[in-house]
N, C-alpha and C positions, 0 to 999 in steps of 0.2 A: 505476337506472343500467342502460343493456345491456351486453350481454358485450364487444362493439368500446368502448364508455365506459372499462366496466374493465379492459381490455386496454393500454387510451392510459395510464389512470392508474398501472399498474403499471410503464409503462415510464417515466413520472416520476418513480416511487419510485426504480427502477434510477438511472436519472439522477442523482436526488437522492444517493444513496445513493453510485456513484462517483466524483461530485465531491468530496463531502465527504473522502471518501478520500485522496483526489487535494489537497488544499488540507492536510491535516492533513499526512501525507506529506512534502509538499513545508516546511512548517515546523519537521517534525522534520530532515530533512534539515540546514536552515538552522543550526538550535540544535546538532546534532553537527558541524556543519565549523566552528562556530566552539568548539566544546571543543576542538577539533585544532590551530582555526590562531591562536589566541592566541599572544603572544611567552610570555608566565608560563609557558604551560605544559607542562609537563613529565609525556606521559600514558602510562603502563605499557602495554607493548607488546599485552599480552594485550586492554587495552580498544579499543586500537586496533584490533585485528583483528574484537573484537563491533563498534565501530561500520563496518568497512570492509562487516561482513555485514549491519548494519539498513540501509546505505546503500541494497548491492546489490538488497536486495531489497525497498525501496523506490522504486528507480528499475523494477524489473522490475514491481513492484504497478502505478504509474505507466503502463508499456508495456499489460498488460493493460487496465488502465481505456481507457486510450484507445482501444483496438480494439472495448470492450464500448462506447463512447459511441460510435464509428462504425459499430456496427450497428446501433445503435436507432431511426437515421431509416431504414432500409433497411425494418425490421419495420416501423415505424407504417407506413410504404406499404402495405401488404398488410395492413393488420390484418382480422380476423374474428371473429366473436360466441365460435368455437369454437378460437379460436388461443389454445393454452399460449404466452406470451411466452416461458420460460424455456426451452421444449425448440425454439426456433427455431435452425435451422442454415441459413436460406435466402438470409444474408447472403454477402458478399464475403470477408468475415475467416472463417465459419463454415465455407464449404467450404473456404479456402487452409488452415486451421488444425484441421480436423475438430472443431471443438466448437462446441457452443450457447450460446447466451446464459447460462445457469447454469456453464456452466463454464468461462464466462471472469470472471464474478463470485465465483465461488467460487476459484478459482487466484487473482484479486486479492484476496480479501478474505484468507484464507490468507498469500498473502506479507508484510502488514501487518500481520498477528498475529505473523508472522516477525519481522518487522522490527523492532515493537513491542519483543520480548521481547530481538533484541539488542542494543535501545536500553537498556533496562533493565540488561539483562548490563553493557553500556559503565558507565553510570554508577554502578552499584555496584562494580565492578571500580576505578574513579577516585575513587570515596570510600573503599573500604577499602587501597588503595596508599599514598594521599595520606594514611590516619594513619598507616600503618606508616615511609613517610618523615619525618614530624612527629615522633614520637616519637624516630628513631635520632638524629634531628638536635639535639635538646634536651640528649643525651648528651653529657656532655666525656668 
């Protein structure tokens, strides 16, 4: 392969890489507005407030990706044997927003670690509420 071969390939991987993001993302999304907007249920405030922050930064990961998937046809225009893809800033997003390709992958990839974890927070939060309500209720 030449260096322009593996330059196109790398920004596939990119590609590859925040879609998948982006598709995952958006079905966590899906799965937390429906623990929310169920009639049953009845979800402690504190979880509500992890899922309102996996949303947020969910939809922000979301924001990033798509500005990193609207540079990548900008760069393949101009590729070269000797172009770093990741340290390109020669894009439309790259100058409005001062970053490169790598750090707008990296700020998404980040936020969906975010997001991940207070999706987690949510639903441990919703299973250990949910026995402590189980249990006072069994009480006469």
């Amino acid at each position: 392969m030449t260096g322009t071969e593996n330059a196109a390939e790398a920004l596939r991987m990119v590609s590859d890489w925040a879609k998948w993001l982006v598709t995952i993302e958006t079905f966590a999304i899906a799965v937390l507005g429906t623990l929310f907007t169920t009639d049953r249920a009845s979800v402690d405030k504190r979880a509500r407030a992890y899922g309102t922050a996996a949303v947020v930064c969910f939809v922000a990961s979301i924001c990033f990706a798509a500005m990193l998937l609207l540079t990548l046809p900008e760069i393949a225009q101009t590729l070269r044997p000797d172009l770093n893809i990741w340290l390109t800033e020669d894009s439309v997003a790259g100058v409005v927003f001062g970053l490169n390709t790598q750090g707008f992958a990296l700020i998404e990839s980040l936020l969906f670690g975010c997001g991940i974890l207070f999706s987690a927070a949510t639903i441990i939060t919703i299973i250990w509420s949910g026995e402590k309500k189980g249990k006072t209720r069994g009480r006469p």
